[in-house]
C-alpha positions in Angstrom: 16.2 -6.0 -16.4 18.0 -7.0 -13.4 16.8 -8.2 -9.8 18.9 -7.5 -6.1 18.6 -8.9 -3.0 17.8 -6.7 -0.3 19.1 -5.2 2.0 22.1 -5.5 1.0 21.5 -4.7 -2.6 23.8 -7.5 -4.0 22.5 -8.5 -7.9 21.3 -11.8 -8.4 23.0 -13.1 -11.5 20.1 -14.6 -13.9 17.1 -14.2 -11.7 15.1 -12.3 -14.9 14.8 -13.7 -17.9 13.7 -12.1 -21.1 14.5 -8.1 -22.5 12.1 -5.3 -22.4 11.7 -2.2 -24.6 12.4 1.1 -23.2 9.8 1.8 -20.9 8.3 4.4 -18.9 6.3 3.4 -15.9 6.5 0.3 -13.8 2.7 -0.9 -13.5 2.9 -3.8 -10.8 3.6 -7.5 -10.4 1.1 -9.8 -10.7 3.3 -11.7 -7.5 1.6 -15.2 -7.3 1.9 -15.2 -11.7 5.0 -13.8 -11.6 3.9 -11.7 -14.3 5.0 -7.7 -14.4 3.5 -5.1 -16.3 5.1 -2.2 -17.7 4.3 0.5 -19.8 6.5 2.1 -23.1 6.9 5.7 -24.3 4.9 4.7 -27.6 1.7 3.9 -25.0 1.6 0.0 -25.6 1.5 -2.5 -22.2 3.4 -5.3 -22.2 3.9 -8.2 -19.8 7.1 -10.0 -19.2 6.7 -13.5 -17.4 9.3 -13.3 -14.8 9.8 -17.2 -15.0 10.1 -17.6 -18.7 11.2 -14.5 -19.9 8.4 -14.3 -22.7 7.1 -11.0 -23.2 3.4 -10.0 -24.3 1.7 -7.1 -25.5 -1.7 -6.5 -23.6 -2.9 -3.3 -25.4 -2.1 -0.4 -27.1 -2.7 3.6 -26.7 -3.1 3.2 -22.8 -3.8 6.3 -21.1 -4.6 5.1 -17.2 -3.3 1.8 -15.7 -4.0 0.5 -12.3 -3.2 -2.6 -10.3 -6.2 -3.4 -8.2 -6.0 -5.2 -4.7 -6.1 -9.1 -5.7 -3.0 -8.2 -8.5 -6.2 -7.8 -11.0 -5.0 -5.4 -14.1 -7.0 -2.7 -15.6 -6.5 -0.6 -18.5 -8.1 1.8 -20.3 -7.3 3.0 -23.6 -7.9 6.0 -26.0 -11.1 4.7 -27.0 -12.1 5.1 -23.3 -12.8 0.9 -23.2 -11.4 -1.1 -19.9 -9.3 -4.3 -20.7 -8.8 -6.5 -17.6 -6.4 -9.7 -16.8 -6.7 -11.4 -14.0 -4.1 -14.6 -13.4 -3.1 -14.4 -17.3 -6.7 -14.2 -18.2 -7.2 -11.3 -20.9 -10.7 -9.6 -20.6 -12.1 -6.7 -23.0 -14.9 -5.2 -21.4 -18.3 -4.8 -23.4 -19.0 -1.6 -22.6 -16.2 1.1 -22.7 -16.7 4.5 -20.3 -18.0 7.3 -20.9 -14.6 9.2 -20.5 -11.0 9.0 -19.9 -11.1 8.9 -15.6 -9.0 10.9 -13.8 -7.9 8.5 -11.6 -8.4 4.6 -11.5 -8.8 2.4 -8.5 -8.9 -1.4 -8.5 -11.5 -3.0 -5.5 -12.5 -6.0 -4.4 -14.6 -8.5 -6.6 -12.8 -7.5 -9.4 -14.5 -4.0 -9.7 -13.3 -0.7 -10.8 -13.7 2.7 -9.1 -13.1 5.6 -12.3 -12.9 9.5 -11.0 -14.2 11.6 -13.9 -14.3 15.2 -14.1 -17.8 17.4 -14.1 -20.3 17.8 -16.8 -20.7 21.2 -18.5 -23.1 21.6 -15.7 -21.3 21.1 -12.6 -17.8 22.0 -13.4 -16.4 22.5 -9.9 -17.4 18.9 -9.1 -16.6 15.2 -10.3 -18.1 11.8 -10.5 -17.4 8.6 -8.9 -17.8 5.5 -11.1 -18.2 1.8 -9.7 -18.0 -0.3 -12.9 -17.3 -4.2 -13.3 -17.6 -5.9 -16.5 -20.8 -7.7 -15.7 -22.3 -5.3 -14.1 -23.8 -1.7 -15.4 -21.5 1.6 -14.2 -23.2 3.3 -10.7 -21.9 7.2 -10.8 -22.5 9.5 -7.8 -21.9 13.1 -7.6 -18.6 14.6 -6.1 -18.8 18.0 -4.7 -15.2 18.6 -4.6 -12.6 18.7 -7.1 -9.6 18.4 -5.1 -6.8 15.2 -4.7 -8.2 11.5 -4.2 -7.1 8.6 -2.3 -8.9 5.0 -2.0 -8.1 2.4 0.5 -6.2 -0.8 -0.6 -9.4 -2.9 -1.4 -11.5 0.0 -2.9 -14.2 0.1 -0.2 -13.6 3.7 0.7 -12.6 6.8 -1.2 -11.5 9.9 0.3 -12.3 13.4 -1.9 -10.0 16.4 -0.5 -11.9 20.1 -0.3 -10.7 23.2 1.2 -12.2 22.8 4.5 -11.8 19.4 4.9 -12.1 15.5 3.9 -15.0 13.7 2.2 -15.3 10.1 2.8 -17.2 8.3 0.0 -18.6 4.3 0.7 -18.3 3.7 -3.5 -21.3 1.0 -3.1 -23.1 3.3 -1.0 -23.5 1.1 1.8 -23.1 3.7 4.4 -23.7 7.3 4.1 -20.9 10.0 3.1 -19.2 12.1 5.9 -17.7 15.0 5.5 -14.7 15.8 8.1 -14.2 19.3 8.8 -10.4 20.7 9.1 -9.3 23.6 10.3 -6.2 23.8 7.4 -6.7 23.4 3.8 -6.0 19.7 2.8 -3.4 19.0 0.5 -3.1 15.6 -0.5 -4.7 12.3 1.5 -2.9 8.7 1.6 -4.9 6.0 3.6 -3.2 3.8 5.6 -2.6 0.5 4.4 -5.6 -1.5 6.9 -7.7 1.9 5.7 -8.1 2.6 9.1 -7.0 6.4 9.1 -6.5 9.2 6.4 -3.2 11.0 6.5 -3.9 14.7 5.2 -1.4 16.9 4.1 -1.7 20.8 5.0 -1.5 23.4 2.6 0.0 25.7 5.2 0.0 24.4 8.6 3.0 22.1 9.8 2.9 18.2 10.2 0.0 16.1 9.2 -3.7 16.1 10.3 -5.3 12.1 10.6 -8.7 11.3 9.8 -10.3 8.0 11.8 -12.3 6.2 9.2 -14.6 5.0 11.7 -15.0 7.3 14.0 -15.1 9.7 11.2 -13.3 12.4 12.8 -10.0 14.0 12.9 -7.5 12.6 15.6 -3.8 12.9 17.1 -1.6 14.1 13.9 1.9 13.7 13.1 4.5 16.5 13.9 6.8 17.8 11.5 9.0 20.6 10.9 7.0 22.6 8.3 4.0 21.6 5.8 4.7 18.1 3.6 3.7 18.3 0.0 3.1 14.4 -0.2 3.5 11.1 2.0 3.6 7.5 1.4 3.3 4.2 4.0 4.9 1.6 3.9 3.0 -1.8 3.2 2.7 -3.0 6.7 2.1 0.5 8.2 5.2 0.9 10.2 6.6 3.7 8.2 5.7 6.7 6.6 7.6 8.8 4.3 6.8 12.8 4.1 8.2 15.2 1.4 9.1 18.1 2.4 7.2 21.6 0.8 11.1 22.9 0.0 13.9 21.0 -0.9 14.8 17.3 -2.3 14.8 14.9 1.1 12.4 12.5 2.7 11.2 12.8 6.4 11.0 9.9 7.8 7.6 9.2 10.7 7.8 6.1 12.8 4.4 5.6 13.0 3.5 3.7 16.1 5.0 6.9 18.3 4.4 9.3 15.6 7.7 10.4 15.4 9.7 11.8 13.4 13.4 10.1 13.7 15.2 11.8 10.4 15.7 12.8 7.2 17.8 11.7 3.9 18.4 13.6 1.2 17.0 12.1 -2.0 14.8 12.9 -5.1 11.4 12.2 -5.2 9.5 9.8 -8.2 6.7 8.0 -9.3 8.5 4.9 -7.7 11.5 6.0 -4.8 11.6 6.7 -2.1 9.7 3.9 -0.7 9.7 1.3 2.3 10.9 -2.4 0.5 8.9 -5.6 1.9 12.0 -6.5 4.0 11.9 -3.2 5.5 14.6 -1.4 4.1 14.4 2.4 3.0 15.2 2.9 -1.1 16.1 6.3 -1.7 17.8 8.1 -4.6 21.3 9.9 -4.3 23.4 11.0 -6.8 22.5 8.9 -9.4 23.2 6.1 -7.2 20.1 4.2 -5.1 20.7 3.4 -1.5 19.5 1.2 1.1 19.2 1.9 4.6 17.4 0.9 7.8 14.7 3.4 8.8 15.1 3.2 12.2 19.1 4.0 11.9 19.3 6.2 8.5 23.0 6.6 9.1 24.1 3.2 8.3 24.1 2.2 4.9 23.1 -1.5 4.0 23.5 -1.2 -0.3 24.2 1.1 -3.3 23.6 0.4 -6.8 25.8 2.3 -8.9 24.0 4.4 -11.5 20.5 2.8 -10.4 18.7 6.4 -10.2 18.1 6.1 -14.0 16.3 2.9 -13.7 12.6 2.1 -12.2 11.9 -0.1 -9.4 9.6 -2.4 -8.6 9.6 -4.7 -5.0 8.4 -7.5 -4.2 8.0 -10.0 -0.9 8.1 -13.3 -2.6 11.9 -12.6 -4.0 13.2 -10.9 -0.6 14.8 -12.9 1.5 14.8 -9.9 4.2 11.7 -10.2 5.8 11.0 -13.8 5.4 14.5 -14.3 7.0 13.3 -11.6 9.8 10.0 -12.9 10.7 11.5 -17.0 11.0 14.5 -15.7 13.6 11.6 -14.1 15.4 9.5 -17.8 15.4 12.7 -19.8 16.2 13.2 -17.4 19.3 9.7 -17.9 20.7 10.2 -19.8 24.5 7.8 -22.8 24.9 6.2 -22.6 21.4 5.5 -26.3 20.0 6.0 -27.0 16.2 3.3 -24.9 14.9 4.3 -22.0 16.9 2.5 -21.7 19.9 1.8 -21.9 23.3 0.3 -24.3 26.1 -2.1 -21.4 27.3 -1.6 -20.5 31.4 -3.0 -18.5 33.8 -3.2 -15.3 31.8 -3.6 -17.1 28.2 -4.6 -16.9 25.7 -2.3 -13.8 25.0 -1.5 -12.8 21.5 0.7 -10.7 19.6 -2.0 -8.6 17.5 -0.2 -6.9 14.2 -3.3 -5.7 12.8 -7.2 -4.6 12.8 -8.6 -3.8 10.4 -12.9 -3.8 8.8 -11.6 -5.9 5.9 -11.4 -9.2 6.4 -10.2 -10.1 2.8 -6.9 -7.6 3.7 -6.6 -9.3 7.0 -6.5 -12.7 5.4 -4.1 -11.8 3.4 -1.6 -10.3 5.8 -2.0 -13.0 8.0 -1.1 -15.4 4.7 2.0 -13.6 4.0 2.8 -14.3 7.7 2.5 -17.6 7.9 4.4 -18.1 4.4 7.3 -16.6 6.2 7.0 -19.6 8.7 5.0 -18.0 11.9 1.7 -18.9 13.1 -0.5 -16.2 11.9 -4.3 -16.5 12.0 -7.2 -14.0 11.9 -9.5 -13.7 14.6 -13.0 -12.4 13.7 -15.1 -9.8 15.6 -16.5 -9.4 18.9 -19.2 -7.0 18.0 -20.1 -4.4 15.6 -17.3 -2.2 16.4 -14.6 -4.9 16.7 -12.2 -5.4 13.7 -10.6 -8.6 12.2 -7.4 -9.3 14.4 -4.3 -10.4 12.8 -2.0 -12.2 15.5 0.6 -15.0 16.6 -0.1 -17.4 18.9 -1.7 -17.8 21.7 1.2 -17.5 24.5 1.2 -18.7 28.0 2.3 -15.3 29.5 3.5 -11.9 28.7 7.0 -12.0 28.7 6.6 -14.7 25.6 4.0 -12.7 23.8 6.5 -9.6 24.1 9.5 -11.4 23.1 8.3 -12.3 19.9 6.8 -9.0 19.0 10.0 -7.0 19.4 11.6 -9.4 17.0 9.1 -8.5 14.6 10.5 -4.9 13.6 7.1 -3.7 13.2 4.5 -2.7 15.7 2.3 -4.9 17.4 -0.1 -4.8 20.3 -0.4 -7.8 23.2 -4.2 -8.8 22.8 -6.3 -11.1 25.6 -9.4 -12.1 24.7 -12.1 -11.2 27.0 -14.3 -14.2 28.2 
């Protein structure tokens, strides 16, 4: 196992410790244990502590993984039964599930969302299981059998038909809506805030987007023909679109919703993808790349032969986007020590970089901005309507506010607070 500093792609010469097995899927990393989880072609997980270089097994004939949103790991097994572990902390569940899901989603409080297929019954439909280990499973009934897509913190799950998009509150705090289309849906991806729902057409071109709140469909991305899959980047600058036809990656800048190229490259379960730093990874030739989205001709690194391994990313070894987000802070005119502002005749003005219902994910965005040395803080809602605002500052006018949020290289908003 070996680690690289991006963008550039340079190795870091004993930054892992410790020797895996073959494996055959990448699971995540636990980032604040420093703990990653992988799978092997024999079916056992294994940890490696990234620190030590000691290597664990965490069970054996696994058949669905997931990494939930607070780096929580669940498993489930042949026998159908759910082990967790949760900051080292090895849990076996005392009740296993009724069957092997479809597809596993981690949530909030340490809960588990399972998609199962249909009984005998009601085989053109599936069930929606909400399941912690101290609690007794919830199921309700999915009419539609098609793909499935949950928001980062599991508070939302999206069920594709063939006339449009079910949203599905898994705690059935809100009723479902169903969102008519006018093209068959494809695939869905939420957004990383779960704001919107990016749909894929079966036949149409471009994407159709799905409000969460406003539970409608609204402006869509262009493209040149249908997309057979997407994926955003973590902060929800970028998103990456495969084409129906042929091995390349379209790439969307998402604040104008457009489309500025494309790279050639072969799609898997873990490239092409959008590093922390911001750096495109894409596969070519055997080789992996790097590149800047926003300028796909200019190469920043290559590893050699790197197509044949699997990747993994993460912020807390990048020295990209830390080192990107302090140049920004050091820039600011008139900011004191912490970072901001004597407010003047238009303050406060802040540089909002997200909003978003969840307040946990908007804590957490904000804490990875101020770990990289900017003065990041949530402000909490207005009204009903109003979301949790991520932003810098305050600033005394709007030349500061604007100067910091184009060193950012990711889109932001300038916010002032009504009185």
């Amino acid at each position: 196992m070996r680690a690289y500093r991006l963008p550039s792609l340079a190795e870091i010469p004993n930054a892992v410790r410790g020797r895996l097995p073959p494996i055959t899927r990448v699971v995540g990393l636990d980032a604040e244990s420093q703990v990653l989880f992988v799978t092997t072609p024999t079916g056992d997980l294994l940890s490696l502590d990234l620190e030590t270089g000691r290597v664990d097994s965490v069970a054996a004939s696994v058949l669905v993984t997931v990494l939930g949103p607070d780096q929580t790991l669940y498993v489930v097994d042949a026998k159908r039964r759910v082990v967790s572990v949760a900051r080292r902390a090895r849990l076996t569940w005392p009740q296993p599930l009724s069957v092997v899901p479809r597809e596993l989603f981690g949530a909030a409080d340490q809960r588990l969302i399972a998609i199962v297929p249909g009984d005998s019954t009601h085989p053109s439909t599936m069930r929606l299981i909400t399941v912690a280990a101290d609690q007794p499973p919830a199921t309700r009934l999915l009419p539609f059998t098609g793909d499935v897509a949950a928001t980062r913190w599991g508070d939302l799950v999206a069920v594709a038909s063939d006339s449009g998009v079910l949203l599905v509150d898994p705690q059935a705090r809100r009723e479902a809506a169903f969102v008519r289309l006018s093209d068959h849906p494809r695939t869905l991806a939420f957004s990383p805030s779960g704001h919107r729902v990016y749909v894929t057409r079966r036949a149409g071109a471009g994407l159709a987007v799905i409000d969460r709140y406003e539970r409608a469909e609204v402006d869509g991305v262009a493209l040149p023909t249908s997309a057979a899959t997407v994926r955003l980047d973590p902060l929800g600058r970028w998103l990456l679109a495969r084409p129906s036809v042929g091995d390349s990656v379209w790439i969307v800048d998402l604040p104008t919703k457009t489309m500025i190229g494309t790279v050639a490259t072969s799609w898997d379960a873990d490239l092409p993808a959008i590093a922390p730093d911001g750096s495109l990874l894409v596969g070519q030739e055997n080789d992996i790349v790097a590149y800047r989205p926003d300028s796909v001709v200019k190469e920043t690194g290559r590893v050699r032969g790197g197509d044949t391994d699997l990747w993994t990313f993460t912020p807390g070894r990048s020295s990209g986007f830390r080192g990107t987000l302090a140049d920004a802070q050091a820039s600011s005119p008139g900011a004191d020590a912490g970072g901001a502002a004597t407010p003047g005749p238009e303050a406060p003005l802040y540089v909002q970089v997200s909003t978003s219902q969840n307040e946990a994910w908007s804590a957490q965005m904000a804490q990875q901005l101020t770990r990289a040395g900017l003065a990041a803080r949530v402000l909490p809602p207005k009204g009903p309507d109003d979301g949790f605002r991520v932003v810098l500052g305050p600033y005394e006018s709007r030349d500061q506010a604007e100067a910091i949020g184009r060193k950012l290289g990711r889109p932001f908003w300038i916010y002032q607070p009504t009185p």
